[in-house]
KEVO-510031 format. One record per residue: residue in one letter; z, y, x of N, C-alpha, C in turn. Coordinates in steps of 0.05 Angstrom, whole numbers, plus 5000, padded with zeros to 4 digits. Each point is the difference from the previous one (the first is absolute). Layout:
N
aZYXZYXZYX ...
***
This chain:
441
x258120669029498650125022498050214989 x499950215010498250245003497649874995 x498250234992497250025003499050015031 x501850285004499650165026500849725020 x502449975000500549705022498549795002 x499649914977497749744997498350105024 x498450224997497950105013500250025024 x502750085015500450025017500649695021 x500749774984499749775005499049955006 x498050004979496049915007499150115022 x500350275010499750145021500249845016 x503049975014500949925020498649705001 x500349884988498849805008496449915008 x498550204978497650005006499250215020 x501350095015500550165027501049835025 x501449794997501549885011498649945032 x500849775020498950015023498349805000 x499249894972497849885008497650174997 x499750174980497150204994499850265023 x503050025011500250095028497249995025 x501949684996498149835018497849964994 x498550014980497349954992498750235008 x500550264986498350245014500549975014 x501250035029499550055030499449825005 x500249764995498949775016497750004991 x498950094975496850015000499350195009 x500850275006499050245026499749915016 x502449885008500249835035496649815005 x499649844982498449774997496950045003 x499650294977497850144999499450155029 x502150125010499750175020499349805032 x501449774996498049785025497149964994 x499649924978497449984985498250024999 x500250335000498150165005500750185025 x501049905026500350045021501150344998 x501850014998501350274995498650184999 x497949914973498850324996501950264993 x502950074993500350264989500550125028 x500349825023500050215019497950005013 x497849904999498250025024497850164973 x499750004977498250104986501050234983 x502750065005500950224982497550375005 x500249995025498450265009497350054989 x498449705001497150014980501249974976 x501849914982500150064980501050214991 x501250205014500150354995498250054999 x498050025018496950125002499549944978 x499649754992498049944967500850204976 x502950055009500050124963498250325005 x499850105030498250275005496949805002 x499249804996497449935011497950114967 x497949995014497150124990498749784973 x500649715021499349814992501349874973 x500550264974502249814985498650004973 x500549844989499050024972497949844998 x498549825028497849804998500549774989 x498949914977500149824988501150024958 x500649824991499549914979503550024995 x501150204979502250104992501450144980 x501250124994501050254977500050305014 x502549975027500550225016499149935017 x499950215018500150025037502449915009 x499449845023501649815021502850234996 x499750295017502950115001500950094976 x497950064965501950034986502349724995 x499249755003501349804990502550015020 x499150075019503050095022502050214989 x498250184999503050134976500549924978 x498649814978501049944983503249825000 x498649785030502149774994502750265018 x499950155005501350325031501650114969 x498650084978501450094983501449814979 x500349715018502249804978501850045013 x499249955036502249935017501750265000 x498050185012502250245013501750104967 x502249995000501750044971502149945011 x502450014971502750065008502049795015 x497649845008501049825020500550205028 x498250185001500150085033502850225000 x500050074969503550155000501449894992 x500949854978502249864982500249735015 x497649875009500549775008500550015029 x499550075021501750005021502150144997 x501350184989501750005001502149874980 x499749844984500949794990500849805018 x497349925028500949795011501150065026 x501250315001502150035022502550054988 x500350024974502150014990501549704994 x498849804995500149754986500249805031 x498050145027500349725020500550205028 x500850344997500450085019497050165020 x500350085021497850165017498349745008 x501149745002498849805017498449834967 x499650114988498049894982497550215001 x500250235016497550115004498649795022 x501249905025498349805012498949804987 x501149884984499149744980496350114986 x501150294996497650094980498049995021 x500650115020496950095020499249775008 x501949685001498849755011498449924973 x500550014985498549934967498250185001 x499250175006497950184999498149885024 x500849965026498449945011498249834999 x502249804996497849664986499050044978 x500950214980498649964973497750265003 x499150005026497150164998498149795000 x501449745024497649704994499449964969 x502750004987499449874978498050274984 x501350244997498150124985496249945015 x499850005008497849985021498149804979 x501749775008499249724985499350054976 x502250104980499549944972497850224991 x499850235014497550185003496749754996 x500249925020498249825014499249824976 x501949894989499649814982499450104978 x500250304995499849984970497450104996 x499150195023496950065005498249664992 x501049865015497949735013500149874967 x501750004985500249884967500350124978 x499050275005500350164979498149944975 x500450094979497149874980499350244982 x497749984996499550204982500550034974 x500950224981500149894968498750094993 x499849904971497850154980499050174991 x501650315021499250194985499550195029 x499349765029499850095020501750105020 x502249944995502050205011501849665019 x500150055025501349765013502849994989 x500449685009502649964995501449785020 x502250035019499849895025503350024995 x501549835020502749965010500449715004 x503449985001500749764999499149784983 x500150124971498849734978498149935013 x497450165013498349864994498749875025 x501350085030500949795018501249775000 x501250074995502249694986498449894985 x499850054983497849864986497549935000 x498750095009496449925012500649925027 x502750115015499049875036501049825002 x502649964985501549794996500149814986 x497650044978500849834970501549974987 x502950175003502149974989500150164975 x499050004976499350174982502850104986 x501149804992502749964985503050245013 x499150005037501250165013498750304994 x497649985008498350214996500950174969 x500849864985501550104973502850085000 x501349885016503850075006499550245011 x497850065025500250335007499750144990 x496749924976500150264990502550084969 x500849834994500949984981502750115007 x501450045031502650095008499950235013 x496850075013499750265003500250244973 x499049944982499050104974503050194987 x501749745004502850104995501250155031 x500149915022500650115024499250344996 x497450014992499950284994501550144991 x501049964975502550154978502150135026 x501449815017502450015015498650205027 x499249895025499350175019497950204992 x497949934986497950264989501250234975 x501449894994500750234975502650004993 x502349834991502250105004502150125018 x499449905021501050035029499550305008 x496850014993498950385003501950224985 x499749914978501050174980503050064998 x501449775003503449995012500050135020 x498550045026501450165019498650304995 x498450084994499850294994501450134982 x500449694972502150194985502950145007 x500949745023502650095017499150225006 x499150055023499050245015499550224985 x498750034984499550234976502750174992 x501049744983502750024986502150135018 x499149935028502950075025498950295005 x497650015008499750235006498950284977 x499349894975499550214982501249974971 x501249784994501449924988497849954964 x498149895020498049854974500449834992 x500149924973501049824981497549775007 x501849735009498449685004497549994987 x500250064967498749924982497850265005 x500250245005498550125008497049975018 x500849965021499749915030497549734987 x501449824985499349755004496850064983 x500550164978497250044987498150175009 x500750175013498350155021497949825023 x502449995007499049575029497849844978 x500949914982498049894980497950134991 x499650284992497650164991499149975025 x500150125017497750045017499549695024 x501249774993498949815007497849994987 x500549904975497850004987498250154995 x499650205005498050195007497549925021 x502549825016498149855027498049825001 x502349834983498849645003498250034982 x500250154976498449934983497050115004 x499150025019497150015018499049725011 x502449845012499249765020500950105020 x498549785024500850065030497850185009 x497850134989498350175005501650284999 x501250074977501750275002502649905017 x500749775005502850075010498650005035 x498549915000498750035035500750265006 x498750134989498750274997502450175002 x502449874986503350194992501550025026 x499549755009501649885025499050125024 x498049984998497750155029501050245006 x501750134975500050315007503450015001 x500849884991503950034998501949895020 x498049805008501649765027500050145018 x497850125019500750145017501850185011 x499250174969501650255000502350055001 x500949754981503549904996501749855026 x497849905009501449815025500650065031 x498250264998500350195025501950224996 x499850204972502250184993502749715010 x500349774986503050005000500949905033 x497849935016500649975031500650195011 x498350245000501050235004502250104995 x500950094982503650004993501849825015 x499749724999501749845012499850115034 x497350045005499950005034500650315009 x500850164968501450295008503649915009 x501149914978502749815011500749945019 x498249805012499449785019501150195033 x497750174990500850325023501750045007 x501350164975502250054999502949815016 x498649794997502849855004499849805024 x498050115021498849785022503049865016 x502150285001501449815019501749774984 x499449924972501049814993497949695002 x497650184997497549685011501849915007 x500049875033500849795011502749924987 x500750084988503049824988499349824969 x497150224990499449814981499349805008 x498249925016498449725003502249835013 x501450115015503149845008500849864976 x500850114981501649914975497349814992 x497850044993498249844987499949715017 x499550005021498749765027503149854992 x503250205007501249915007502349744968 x499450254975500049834983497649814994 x498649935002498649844999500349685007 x501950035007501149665017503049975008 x501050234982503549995006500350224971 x502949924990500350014972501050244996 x498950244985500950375000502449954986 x502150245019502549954981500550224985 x501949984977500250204981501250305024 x498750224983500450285009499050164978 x501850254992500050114981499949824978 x497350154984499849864974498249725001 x499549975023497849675001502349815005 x500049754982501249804995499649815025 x497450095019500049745028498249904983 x499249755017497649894996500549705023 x498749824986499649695028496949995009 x499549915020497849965007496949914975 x502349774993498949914977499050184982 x501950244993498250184978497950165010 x500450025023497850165016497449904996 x500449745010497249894999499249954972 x501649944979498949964970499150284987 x502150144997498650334992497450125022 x500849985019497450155016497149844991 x500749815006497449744985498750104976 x501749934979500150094978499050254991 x500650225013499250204995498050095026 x498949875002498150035022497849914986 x500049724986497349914988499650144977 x503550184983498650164973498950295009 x499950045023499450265010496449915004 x499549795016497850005018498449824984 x500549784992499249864972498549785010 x501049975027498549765015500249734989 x498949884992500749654998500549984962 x499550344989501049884977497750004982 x497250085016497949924988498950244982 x501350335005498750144973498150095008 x499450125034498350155009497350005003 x499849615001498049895002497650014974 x502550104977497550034978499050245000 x500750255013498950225000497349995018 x500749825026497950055021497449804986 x500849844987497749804991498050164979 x501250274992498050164992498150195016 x500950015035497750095014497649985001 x498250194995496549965021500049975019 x500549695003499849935028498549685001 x498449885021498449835005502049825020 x502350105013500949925025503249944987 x501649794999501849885000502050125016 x499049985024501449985020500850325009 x498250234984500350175019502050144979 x500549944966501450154980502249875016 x501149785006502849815009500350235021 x498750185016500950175021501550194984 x498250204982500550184983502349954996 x500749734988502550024975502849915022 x499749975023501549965023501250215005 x498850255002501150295008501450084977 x500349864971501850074983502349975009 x500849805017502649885000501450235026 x498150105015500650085026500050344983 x499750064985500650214991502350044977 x500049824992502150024977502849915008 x500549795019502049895012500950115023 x498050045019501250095027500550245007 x497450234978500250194999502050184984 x499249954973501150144983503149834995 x500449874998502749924991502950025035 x498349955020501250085027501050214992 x498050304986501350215007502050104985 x500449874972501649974975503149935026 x499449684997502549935021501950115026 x498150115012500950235020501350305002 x498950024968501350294995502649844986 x500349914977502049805008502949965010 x498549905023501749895021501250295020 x497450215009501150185022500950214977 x500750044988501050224975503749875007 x500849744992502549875000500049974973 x497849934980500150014965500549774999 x498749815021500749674991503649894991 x500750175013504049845005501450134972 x498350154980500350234988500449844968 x499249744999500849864971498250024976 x498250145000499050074992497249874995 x498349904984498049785000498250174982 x497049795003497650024986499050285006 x498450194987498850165006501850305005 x503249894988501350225008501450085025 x499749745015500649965026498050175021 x497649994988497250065016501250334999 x499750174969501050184988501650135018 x502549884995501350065023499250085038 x498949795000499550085030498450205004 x497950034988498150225005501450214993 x501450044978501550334996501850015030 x501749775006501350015029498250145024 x497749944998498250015020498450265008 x499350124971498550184995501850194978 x502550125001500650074972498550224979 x500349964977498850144990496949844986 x498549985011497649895003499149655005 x502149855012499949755013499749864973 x502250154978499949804974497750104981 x498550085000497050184989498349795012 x499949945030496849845015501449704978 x502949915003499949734988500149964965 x500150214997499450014965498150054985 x498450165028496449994990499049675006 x501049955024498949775012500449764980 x501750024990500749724977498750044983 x498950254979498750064986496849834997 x499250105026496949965010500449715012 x501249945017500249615003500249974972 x502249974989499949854979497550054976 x499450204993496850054993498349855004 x498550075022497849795021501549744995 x502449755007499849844991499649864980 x501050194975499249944975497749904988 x498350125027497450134991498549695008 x500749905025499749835014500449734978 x502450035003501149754992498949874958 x500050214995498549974971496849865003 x498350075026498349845001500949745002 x501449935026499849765008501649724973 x501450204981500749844975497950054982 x498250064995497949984976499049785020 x499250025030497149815003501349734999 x503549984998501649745003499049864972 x500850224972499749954979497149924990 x498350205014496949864993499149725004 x501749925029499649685006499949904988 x502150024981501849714984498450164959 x499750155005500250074965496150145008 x498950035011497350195004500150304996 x497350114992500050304999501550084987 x500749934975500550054970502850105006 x502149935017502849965010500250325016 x497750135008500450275026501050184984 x499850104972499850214986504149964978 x499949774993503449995000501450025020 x499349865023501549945019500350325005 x498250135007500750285010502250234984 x499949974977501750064982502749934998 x500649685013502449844995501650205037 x497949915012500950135038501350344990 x498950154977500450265004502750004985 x500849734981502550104984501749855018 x500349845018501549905017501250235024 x498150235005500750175013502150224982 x499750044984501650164979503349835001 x500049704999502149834991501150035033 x498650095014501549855030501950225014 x499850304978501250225017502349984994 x502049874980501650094981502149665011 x498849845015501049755009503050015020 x501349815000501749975023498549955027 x500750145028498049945017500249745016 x502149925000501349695008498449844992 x499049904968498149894985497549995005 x499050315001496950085006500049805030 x501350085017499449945029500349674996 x501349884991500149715001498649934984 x499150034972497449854996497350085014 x499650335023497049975011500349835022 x502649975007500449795026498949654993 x500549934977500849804987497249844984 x498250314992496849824997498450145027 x501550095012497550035031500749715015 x501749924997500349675008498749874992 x500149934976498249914981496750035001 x499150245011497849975008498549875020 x503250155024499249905023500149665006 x500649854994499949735003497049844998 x498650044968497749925003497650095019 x500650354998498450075022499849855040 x502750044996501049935035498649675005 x500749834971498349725000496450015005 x498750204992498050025001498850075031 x501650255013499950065017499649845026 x502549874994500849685019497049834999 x498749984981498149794989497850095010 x499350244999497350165007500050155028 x501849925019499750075021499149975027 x498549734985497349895020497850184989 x499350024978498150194993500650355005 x501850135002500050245015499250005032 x501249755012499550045025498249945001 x498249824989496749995011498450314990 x501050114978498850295000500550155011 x501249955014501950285011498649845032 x499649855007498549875027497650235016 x498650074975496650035013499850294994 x502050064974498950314981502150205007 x502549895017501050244996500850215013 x499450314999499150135021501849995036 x498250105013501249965034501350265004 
***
């Protein structure tokens, strides 16, 4: 047996319908909980990331840089390679799967926001240090767990933060300019490290200015398409609602799809897009100046509602009303495809910049949230290799099979997500009593 297969084993099964069931049923669970805050509090938590009031309290960054920090893990080549991965793999009706995982996993981001503010700890050189370890572990007592996260995040990084990045721009590059993997991959690596090696003080600061700019340019493009192609709307969301609960059959180059894949890929690539339940986001926000628990859990709420509903909807849609889906064609060259369909000339330019700069910014992202995994378990001493080891992993990840890359970031974001989702479960008498008295009307 393969390397590549083994992996893909492990996949499937640590994907399977029970970790299915665990993320949404802990959205589901959270979202009674805390009495359906993402819809009754989504509107004040837009306001906050424009509010006046940010930066009060005891922190590294400001409340909305930490929003783009954990904005520049999520928004990445999940919102191109990976939806369209998981309309290729479960069909149009695994875009519904994604927007139900997005919805509940705004409770959960909400929560693990909440929690990582309320247990964050300070280190020794002043600089906070907050997430799952150290909920789990101080809220829970579970120290031993509190070590499986960080110890599976640390490595989780390599796969969705940095090989995963680097693999799909090198495609993209290589397709569209015909840049050599190994090229690509050291470039991605120099100027990561250019980043991280500041802290989360320069990467605040990186993110504050690239997220925006990157996340509106590539909506824009999509919602130029989108135009273009209105009288196909209503037939997209037909195909999406309607595969969604009846099995897509083969046409053209798409192999069909069962319900079943729908809901596992859309899932799937819904939590590596949005990053709900898998615990990374929470270590960015635990570096806010903030006094209030309850009000960063808003902040880090509108991640999910921008990265998932927004930005990856419009990936899917161009997509779908283009006719690129039936077209056989997968991962970021699928996206590729549709936008040149859509826009010619130019459509493949907005998605080849766009992979560039996602995958960038997550790099950027995701290299923190593996040093502060690694600081847990090894201390300070561990930030300054570790950052070095994250930048040659980006070099090794352009030059990869993409089958592999995608099934081992699938394969330790499970792995993460388990202890986290345990913690979650555990500490969610304590969100809802914070979230009771503090959190805005």
């Amino acid at each position: 047996m393969s390397v590549s297969h083994l992996m893909s084993e492990i996949n499937g099964f640590v994907w399977g319908p029970y970790m299915l069931t665990l993320l949404v049923g802990t959205g589901i669970y959270l979202t009674i909980r805390l009495k359906f805050i993402q819809f009754l509090r989504l509107p004040a938590a837009l306001r906050l990331i424009f509010s006046r009031h940010s930066g009060q309290g005891q922190g590294d960054i400001p409340p909305v840089q930490a929003l783009t920090t954990a904005l520049s893990a999520t928004i990445g080549t999940g919102n191109i390679a990976g939806v369209a991965t998981a309309i290729y793999l479960g069909g149009p009706g695994a875009i519904f799967w994604m927007w139900i995982c997005a919805v509940f996993g705004m409770a959960t981001k909400y929560t693990e926001a909440l929690l990582a503010v309320k247990f964050r700890h300070v280190m020794p050189d002043g600089t906070m240090q907050g997430g799952p370890m150290r909920y789990i572990s101080d809220g829970l007592g579970l120290r031993w767990l509190g070590w499986i996260f960080a110890f599976m995040g640390s490595i989780a990084a390599f796969g969705i933060g940095s090989m995963v990045q680097s693999n799909s721009v090198a495609m993209a590059l290589k397709e569209t300019w015909r840049i050599p993997d190994v090229f690509t991959g050291m470039v991605l690596g120099l100027l990561t490290g250019m980043v991280i090696i500041g802290g989360i003080r320069r990467i605040g600061k990186v993110t504050e200015k690239i997220v925006p700019v990157m996340g509106i340019s590539y909506v824009i493009g999509a919602l130029v398409i989108i135009v273009f192609h209105l009288d196909a709307l209503p037939g997209a969301f037909t195909l999406i609602l309607g595969h969604a609960f009846s099995p897509a059959a083969a046409q053209g180059g798409f192999a069909g799809a069962t319900v079943t894949s729908a809901m596992r890929f859309g899932i799937a690539r819904g939590v590596f897009s949005n990053e709900a339940g898998l615990g990374s986001a929470p270590i960015a926000h635990a570096a806010a100046q903030t006094s209030d628990p309850a009000r960063q859990g808003l902040i880090a709420m509108t991640g999910v509602f921008f990265d998932t509903i927004v930005v990856c909807s419009m990936t899917a849609l161009v997509i779908i009303v283009t006719g690129a889906w039936s077209s056989g064609a997968t991962s970021s060259a699928l996206t590729y495809l549709a936008f040149e369909k859509g826009m010619p000339g130019g459509g493949g330019l907005v998605v080849t910049l766009g992979l560039v700069f996602f995958a960038y910014s997550t790099m950027i992202g995701w290299a923190y949230y593996g040093e502060e995994c690694i600081e847990y378990i090894l201390g300070i001493k561990a930030r300054l290799p570790y950052r070095y080891i994250f930048c040659l992993a980006i070099v090794f990840g352009a030059f990869q099979r993409v089958g592999f890359v995608w099934d081992f970031s699938d394969t330790m974001n499970g792995a993460m997500a388990i202890p986290n989702l345990i913690g979650l479960l555990g500490l969610s008498g304590v969100a809802a009593r914070l979230s009771k008295n503090r959190v805005i009307r």
